[in-house]
KEKE-3310 file (N, C-alpha, C; in steps of 0.2 Angstrom, whole numbers, plus 5000, padded with zeros to 4 digits):
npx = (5444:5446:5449:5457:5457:5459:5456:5455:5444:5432:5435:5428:5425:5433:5439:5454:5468:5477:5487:5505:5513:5503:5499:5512:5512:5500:5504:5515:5507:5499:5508:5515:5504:5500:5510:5511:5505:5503:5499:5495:5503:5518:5520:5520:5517:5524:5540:5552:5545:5544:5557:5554:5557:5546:5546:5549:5542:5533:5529:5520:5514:5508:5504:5493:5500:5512:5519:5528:5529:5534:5538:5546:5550:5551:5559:5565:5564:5551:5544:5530:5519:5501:5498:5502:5493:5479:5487:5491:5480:5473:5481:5478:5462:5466:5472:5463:5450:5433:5422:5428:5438:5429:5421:5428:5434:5426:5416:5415:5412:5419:5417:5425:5439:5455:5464:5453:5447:5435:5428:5427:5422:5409:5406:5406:5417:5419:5429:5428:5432:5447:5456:5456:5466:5462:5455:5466:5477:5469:5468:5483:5485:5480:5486:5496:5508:5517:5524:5530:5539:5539:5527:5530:5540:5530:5521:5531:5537:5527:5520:5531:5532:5521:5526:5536:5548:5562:5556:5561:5564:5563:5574:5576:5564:5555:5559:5557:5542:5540:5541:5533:5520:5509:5496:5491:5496:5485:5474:5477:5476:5465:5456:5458:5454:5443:5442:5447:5458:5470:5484:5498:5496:5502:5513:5508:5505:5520:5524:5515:5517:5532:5528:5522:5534:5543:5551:5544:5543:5538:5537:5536:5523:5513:5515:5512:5498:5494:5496:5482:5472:5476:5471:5477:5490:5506:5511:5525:5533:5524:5521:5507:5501:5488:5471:5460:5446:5449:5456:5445:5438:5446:5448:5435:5435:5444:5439:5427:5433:5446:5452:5449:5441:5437:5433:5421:5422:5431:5430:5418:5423:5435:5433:5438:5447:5457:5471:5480:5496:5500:5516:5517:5512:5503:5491:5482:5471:5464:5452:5458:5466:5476:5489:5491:5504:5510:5520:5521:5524:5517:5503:5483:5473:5465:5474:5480:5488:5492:5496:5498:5484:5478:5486:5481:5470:5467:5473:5463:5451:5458:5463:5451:5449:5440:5430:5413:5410:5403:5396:5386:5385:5397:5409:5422:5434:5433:5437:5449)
npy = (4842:4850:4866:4872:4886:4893:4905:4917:4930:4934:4945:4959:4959:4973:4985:4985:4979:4979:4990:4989:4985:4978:4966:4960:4956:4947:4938:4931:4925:4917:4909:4904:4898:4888:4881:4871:4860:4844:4835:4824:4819:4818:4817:4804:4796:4799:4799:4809:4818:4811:4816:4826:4838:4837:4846:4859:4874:4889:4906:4919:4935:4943:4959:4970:4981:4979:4978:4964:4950:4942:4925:4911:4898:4904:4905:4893:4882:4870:4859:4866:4860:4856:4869:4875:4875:4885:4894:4893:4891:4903:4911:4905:4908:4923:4922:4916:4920:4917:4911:4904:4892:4888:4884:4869:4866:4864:4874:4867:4857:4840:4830:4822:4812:4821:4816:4808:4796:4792:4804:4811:4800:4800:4812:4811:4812:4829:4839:4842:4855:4866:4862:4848:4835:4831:4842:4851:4847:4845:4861:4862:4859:4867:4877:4888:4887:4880:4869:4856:4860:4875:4878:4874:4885:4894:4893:4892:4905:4915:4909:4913:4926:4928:4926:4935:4933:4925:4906:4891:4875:4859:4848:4836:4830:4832:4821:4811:4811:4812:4795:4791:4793:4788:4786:4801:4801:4789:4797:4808:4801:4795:4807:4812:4802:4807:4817:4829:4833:4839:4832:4825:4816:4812:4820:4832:4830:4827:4841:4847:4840:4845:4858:4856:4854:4866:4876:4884:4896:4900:4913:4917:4912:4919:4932:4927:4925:4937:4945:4940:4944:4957:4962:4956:4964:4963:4964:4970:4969:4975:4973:4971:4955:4948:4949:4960:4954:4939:4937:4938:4927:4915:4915:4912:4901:4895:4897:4888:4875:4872:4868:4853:4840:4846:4856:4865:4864:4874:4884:4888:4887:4898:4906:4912:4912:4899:4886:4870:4861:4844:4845:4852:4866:4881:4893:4908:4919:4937:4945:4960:4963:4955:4939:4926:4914:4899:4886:4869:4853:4841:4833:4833:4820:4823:4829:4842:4854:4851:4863:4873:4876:4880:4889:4900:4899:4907:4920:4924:4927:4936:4944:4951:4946:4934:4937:4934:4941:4952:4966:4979:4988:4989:4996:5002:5002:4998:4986:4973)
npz = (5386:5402:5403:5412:5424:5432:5444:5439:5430:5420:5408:5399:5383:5371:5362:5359:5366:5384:5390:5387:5399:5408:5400:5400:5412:5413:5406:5412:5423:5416:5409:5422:5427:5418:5416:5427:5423:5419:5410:5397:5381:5372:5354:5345:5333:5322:5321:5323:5331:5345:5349:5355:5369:5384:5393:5385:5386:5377:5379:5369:5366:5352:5346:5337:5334:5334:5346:5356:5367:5375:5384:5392:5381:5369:5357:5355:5343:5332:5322:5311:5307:5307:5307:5296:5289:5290:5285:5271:5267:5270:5259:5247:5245:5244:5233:5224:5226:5236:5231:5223:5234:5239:5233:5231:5241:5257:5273:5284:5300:5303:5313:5315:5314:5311:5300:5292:5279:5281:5279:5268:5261:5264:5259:5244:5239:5243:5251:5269:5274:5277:5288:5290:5284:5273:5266:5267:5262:5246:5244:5244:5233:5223:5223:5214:5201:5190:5191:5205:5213:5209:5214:5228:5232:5230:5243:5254:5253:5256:5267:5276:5273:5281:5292:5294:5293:5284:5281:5285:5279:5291:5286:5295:5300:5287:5282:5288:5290:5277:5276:5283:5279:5273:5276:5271:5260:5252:5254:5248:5235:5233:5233:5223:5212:5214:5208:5212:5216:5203:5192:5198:5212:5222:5222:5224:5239:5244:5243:5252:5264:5265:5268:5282:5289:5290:5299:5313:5328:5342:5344:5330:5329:5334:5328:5314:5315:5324:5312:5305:5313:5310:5299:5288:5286:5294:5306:5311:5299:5290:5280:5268:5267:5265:5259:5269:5271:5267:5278:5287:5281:5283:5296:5298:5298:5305:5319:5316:5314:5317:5329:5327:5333:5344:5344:5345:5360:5361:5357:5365:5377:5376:5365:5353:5338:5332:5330:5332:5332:5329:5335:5346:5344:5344:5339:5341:5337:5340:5335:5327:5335:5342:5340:5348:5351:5355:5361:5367:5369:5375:5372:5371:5369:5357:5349:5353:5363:5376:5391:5380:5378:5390:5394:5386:5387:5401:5396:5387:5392:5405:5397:5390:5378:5371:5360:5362:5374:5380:5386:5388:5399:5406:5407:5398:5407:5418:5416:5419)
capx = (5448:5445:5454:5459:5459:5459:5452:5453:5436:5430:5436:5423:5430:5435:5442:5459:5471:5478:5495:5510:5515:5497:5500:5517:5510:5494:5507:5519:5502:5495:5513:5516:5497:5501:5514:5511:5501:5508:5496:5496:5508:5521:5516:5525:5515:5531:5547:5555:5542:5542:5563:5553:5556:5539:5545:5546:5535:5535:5521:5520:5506:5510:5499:5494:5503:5519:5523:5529:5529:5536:5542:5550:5554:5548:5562:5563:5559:5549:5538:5523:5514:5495:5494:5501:5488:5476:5491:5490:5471:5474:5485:5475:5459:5468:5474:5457:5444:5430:5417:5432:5440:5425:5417:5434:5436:5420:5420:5411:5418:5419:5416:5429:5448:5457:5466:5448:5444:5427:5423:5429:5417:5401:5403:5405:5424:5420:5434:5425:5434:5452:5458:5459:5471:5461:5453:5473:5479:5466:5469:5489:5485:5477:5493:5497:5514:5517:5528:5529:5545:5536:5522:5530:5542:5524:5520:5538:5537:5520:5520:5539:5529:5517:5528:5540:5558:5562:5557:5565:5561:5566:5576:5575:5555:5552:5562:5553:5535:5540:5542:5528:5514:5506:5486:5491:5495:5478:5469:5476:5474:5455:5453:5461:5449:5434:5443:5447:5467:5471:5489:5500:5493:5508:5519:5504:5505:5523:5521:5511:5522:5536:5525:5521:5541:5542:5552:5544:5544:5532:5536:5532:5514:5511:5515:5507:5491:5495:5495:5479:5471:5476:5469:5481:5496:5511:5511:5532:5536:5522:5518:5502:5500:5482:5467:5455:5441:5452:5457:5439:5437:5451:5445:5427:5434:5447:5433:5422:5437:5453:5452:5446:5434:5437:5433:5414:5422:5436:5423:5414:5428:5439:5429:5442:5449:5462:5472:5486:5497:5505:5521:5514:5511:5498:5492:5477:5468:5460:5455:5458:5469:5482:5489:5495:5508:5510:5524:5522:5523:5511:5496:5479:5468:5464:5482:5479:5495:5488:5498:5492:5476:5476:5487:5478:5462:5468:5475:5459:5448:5461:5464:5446:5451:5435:5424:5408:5413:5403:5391:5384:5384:5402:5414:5432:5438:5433:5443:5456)
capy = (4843:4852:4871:4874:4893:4896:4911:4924:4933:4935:4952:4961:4961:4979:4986:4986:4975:4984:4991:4983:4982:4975:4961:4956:4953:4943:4936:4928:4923:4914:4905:4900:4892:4884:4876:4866:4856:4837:4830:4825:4813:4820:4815:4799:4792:4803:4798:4815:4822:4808:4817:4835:4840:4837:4851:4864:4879:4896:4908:4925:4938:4947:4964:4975:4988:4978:4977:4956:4952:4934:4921:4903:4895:4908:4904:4886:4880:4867:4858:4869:4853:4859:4874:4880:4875:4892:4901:4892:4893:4910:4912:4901:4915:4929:4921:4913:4923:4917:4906:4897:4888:4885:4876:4864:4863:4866:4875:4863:4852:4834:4829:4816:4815:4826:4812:4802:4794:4792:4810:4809:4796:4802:4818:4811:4816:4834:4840:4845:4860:4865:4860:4843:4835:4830:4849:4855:4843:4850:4867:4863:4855:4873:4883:4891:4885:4873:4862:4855:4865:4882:4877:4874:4890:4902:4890:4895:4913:4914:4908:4918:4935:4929:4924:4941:4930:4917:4900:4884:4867:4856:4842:4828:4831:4831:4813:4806:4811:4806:4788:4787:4799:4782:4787:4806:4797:4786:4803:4810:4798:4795:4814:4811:4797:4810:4823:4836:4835:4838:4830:4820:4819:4810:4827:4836:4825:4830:4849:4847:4838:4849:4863:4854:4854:4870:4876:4889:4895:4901:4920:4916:4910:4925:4937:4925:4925:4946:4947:4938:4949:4967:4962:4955:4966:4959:4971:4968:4973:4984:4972:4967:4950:4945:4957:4958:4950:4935:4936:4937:4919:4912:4914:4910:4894:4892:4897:4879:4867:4875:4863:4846:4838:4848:4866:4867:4866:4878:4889:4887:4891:4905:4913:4915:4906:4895:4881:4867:4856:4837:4845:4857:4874:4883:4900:4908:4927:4941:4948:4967:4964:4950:4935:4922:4908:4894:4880:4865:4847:4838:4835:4829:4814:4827:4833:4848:4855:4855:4868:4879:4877:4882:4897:4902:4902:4912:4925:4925:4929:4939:4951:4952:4944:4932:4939:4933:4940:4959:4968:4987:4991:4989:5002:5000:5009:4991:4978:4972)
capz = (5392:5408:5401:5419:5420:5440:5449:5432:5431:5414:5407:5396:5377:5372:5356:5361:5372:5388:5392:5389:5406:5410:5397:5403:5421:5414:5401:5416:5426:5413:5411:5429:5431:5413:5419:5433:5420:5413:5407:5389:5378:5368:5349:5343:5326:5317:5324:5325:5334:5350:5352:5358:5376:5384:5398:5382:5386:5375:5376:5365:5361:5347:5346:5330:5336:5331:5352:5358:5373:5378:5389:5390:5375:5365:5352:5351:5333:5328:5316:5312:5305:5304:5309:5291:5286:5288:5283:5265:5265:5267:5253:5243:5244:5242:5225:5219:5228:5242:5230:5219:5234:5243:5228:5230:5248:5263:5277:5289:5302:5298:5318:5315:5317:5305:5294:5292:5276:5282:5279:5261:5256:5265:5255:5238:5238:5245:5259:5271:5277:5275:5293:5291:5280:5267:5266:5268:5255:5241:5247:5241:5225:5223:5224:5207:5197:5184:5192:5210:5216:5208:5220:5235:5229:5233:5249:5255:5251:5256:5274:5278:5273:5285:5299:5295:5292:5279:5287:5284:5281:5294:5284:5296:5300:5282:5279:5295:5289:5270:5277:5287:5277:5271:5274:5269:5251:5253:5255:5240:5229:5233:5232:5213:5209:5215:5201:5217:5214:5195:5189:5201:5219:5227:5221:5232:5246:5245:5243:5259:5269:5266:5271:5288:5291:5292:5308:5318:5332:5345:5341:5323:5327:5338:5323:5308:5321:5323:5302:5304:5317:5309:5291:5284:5286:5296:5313:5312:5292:5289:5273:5267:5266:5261:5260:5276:5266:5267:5287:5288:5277:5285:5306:5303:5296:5311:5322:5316:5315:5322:5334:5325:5335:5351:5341:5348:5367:5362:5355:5368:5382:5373:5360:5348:5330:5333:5326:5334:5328:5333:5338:5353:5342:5345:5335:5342:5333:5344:5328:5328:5343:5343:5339:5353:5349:5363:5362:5373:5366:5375:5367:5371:5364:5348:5345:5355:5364:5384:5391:5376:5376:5396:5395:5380:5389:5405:5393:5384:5400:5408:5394:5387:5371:5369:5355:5363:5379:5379:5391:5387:5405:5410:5403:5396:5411:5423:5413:5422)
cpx = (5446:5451:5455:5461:5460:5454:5452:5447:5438:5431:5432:5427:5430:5437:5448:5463:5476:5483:5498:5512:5510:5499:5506:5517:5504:5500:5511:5513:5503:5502:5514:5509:5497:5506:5516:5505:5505:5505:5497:5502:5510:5519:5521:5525:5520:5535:5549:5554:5542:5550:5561:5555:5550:5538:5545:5541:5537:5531:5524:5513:5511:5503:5499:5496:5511:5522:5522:5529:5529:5539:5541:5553:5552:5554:5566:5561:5557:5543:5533:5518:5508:5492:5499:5497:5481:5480:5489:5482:5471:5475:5482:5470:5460:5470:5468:5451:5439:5428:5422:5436:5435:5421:5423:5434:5429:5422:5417:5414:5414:5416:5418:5436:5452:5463:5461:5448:5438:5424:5423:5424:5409:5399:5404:5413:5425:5425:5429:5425:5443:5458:5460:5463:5469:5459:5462:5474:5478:5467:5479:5490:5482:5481:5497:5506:5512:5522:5527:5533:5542:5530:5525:5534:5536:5523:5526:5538:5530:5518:5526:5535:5523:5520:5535:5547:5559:5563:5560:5563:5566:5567:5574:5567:5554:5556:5555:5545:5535:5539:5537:5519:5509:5500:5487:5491:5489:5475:5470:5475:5469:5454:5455:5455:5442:5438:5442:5455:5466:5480:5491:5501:5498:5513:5515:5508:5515:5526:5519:5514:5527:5532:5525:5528:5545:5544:5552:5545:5538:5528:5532:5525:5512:5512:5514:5501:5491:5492:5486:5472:5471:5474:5470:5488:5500:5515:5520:5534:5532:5517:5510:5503:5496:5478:5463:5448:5443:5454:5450:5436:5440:5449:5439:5430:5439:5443:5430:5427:5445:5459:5452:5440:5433:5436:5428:5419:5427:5432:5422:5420:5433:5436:5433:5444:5456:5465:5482:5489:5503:5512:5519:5514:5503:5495:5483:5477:5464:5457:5452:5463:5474:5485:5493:5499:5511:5515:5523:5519:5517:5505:5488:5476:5467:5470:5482:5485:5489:5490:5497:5487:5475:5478:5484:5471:5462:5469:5468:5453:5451:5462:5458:5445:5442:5429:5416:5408:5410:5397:5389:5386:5393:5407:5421:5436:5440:5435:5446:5461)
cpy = (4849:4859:4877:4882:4895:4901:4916:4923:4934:4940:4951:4962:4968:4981:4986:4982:4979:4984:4986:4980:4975:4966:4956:4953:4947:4936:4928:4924:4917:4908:4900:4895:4890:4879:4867:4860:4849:4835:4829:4819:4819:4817:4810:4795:4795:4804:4802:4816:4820:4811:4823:4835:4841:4842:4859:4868:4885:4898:4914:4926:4944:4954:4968:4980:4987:4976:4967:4957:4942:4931:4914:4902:4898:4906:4897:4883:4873:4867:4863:4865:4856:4865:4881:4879:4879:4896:4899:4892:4900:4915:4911:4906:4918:4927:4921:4916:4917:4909:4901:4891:4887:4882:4871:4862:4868:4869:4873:4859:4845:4829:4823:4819:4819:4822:4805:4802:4792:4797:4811:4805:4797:4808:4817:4814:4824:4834:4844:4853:4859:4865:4855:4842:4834:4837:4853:4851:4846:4857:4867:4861:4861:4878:4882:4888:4878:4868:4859:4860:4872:4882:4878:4882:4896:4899:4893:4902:4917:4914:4912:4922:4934:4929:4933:4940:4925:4910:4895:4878:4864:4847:4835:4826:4829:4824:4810:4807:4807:4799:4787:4790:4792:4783:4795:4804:4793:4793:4806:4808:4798:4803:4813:4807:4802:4818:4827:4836:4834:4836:4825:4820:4817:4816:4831:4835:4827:4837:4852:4845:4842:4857:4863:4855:4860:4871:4885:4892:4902:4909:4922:4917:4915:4930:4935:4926:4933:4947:4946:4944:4954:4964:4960:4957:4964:4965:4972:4971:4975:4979:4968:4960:4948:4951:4956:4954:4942:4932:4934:4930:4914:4911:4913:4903:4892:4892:4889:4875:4867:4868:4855:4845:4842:4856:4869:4869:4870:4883:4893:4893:4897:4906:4915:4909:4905:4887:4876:4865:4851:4840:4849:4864:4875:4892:4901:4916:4929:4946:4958:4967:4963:4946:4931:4917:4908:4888:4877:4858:4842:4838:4832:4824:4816:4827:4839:4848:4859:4861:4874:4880:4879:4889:4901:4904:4907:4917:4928:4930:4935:4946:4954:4949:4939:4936:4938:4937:4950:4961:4978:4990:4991:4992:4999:4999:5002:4986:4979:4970)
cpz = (5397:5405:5409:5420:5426:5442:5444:5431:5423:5411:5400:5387:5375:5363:5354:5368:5377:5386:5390:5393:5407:5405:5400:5409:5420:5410:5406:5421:5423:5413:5416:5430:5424:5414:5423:5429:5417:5411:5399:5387:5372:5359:5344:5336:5322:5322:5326:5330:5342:5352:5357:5366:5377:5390:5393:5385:5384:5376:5373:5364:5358:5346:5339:5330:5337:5342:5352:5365:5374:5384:5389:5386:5369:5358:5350:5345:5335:5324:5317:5308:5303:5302:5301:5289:5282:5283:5274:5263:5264:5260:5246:5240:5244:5235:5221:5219:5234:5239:5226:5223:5238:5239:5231:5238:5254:5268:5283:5294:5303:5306:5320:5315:5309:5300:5293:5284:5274:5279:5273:5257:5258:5263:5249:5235:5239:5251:5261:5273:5276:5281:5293:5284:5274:5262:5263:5261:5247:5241:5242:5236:5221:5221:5217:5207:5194:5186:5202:5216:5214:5214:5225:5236:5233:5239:5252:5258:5255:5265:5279:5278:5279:5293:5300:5295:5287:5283:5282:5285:5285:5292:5286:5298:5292:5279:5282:5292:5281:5273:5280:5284:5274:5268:5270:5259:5248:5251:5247:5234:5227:5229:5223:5209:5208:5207:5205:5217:5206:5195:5195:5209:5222:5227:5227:5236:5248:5248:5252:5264:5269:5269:5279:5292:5292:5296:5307:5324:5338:5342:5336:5324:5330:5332:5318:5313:5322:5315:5302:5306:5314:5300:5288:5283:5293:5300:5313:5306:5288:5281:5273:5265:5262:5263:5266:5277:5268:5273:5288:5286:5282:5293:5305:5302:5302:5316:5321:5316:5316:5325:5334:5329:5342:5349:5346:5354:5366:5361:5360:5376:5382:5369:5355:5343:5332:5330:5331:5329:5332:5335:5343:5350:5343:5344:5338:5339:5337:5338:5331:5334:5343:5342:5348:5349:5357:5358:5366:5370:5368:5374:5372:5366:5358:5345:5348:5360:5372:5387:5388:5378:5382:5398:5391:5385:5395:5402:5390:5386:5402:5402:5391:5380:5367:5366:5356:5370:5378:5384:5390:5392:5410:5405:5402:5402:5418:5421:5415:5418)
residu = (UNK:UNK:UNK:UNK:UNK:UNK:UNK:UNK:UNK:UNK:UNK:UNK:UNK:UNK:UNK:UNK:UNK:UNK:UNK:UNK:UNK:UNK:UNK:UNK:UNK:UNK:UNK:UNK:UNK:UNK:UNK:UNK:UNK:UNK:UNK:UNK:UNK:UNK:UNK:UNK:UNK:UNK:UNK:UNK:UNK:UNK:UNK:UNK:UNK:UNK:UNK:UNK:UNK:UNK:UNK:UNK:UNK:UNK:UNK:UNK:UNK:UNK:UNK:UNK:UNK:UNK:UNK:UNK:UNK:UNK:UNK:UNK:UNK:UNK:UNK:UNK:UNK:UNK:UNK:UNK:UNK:UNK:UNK:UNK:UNK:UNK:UNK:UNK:UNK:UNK:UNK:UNK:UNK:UNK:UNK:UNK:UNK:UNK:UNK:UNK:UNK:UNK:UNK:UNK:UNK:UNK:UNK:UNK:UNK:UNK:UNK:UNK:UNK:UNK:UNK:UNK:UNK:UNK:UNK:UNK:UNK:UNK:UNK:UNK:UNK:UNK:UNK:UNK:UNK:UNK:UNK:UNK:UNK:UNK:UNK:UNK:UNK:UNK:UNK:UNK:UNK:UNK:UNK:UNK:UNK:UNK:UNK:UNK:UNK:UNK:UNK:UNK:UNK:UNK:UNK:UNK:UNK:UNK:UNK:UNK:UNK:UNK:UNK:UNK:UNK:UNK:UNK:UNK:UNK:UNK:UNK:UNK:UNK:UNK:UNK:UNK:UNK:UNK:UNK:UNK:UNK:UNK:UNK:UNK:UNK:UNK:UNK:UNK:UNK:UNK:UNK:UNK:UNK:UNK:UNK:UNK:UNK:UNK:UNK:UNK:UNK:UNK:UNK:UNK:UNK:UNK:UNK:UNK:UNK:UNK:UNK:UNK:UNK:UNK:UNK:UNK:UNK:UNK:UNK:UNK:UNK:UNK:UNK:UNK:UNK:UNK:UNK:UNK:UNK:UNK:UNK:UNK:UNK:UNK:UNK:UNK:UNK:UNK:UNK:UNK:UNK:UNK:UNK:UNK:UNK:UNK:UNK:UNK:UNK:UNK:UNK:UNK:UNK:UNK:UNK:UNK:UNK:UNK:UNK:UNK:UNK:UNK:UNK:UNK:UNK:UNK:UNK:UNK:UNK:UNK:UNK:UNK:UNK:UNK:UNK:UNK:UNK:UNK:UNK:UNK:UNK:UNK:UNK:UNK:UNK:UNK:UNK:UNK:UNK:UNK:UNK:UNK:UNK:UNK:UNK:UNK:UNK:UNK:UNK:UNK:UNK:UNK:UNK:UNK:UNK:UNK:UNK:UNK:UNK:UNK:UNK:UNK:UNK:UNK:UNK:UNK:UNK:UNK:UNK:UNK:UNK:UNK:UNK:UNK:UNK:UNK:UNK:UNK:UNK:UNK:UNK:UNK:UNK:UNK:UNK:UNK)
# end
């Protein structure tokens, strides 16, 4: 898609994101020319998710210096659907180490839609990468306890230390997906036949659905997206999370497939690790800097949340945030 950014010049990346004032004025920009955008379809394959308000819009940047700084519907919950998905990979390497869950799960992108079967079987039963569901799935088959509820237990526990509050499954999301998770069950059975889930992969597929149901909320993703950015500790209660080593795992791999098939042009047009998901969230990592968290239901043809993906990019630009985005010759002093 066309990540519509207007007339914002390209600010040079820095070590440091400006002023709070300054951000609160790019922050309310970025908002208003995010706006006036409709394009997109609200996400209907899961019954819940087609009740969202498709005029919903939160934006937040959360800074590692503990400062917020939001506006709209910054405190709206819902689903966090995919985008636990890093938080659990996260978690995952911090438990196991780098090379044990990259034997198990790749970190390549698949170039396909992120609950393909295809990618499955043209790798011999490797997941590709732990973005799409199949990757995600293995990734929570991975999560230490001897029972299913002990598992989902550190999933729970796990992703709350990441978001800085105790989150909550959203009941009627986790029925409505149960009912409808069909090919996510497909997925992990296959992955079972290839002997990459050990015991009972429907309990997985479970595990993982309950994780997707999860209600965030935009603030949330701006301060798990923060935790990421500052190394792992959680710029709001000071706690370490995971180690820096592990942030560092965890955003190259959002960097390559974030995005599913649309990563490259996101790459390409912000510069930063990022990750949606089918209800309109949107978590993006300045790393050393920031987190963004974006709310706005409408999706594009990927699953990508339009409104985000356009405020996201002004902010991007406008605050210097883009990791590729550097020039010797232009001083701190000239970033706007």
């Amino acid at each position: 898609m066309d990540l519509d950014v207007g007339a914002v010049g390209q600010a040079v990346s820095t070590g440091a994101v400006p002023p709070g004032g300054h951000i609160d004025e790019l922050l309310s920009r970025a908002y208003r020319h995010a706006e006036r955008h409709r394009e997109g379809a609200v996400a209907d394959y899961i019954p819940i998710l087609a009740q969202a308000d498709p005029e919903a819009f939160g934006l937040c940047v959360a800074d590692v210096e503990g400062g917020l700084h939001e506006l709209g519907d910054t405190r709206t919950e819902f689903s966090i659907q995919s985008i636990s998905k890093v938080f659990v990979y996260a978690l995952l390497c911090d438990a196991y180490g780098h090379e044990r869950v990259l034997d198990v799960v790749g970190v390549n992108n698949t170039g396909l839609a992120f609950n393909s079967v295809v990618a499955i079987e043209l790798n011999d039963g490797h997941p590709m990468n732990p973005m799409v569901n199949a990757g995600a799935i293995a990734t929570t088959a991975l999560v230490a306890g001897d029972t299913p509820e002990r598992r989902w237990t550190t999933v729970l526990d796990g992703l709350s230390r990441f978001a800085g509050r105790a989150l909550e499954v959203d009941d009627e999301v986790y029925r409505s997906e149960s009912a409808t998770n069909h090919r996510n069950r497909a997925i992990a059975q296959l992955l079972g036949s290839y002997g990459r889930i050990e015991g009972d992969p429907l309990a997985v597929v479970d595990v993982y659905t309950r994780q997707c149901a999860l209600r965030v909320d935009a603030r949330d993703l701006a301060v798990m997206g923060a935790t990421l950015a500052d190394g792992g500790v959680n710029p709001l209660t000071g706690e370490r999370v995971v180690s820096a080593d592990v942030c560092r795992d965890s955003l190259a791999v959002l960097a390559a497939s974030g995005l599913y098939e649309r990563s490259g042009e996101w790459l390409f047009e912000i510069g930063l690790p990022g990750k949606s998901g089918v209800s309109g969230g949107l978590v993006t990592v300045a790393p050393g800097k920031a987190g963004i968290g974006a709310y706005a239901p409408r999706l594009d043809p990927a699953g990508n949340s339009v409104r985000g993906q356009i405020a996201t990019a002004y902010l991007s630009r406008a605050l210097g945030l883009n990791v590729f985005a550097s020039d010797p010759h232009v001083s701190e002093e000239r970033n706007p």
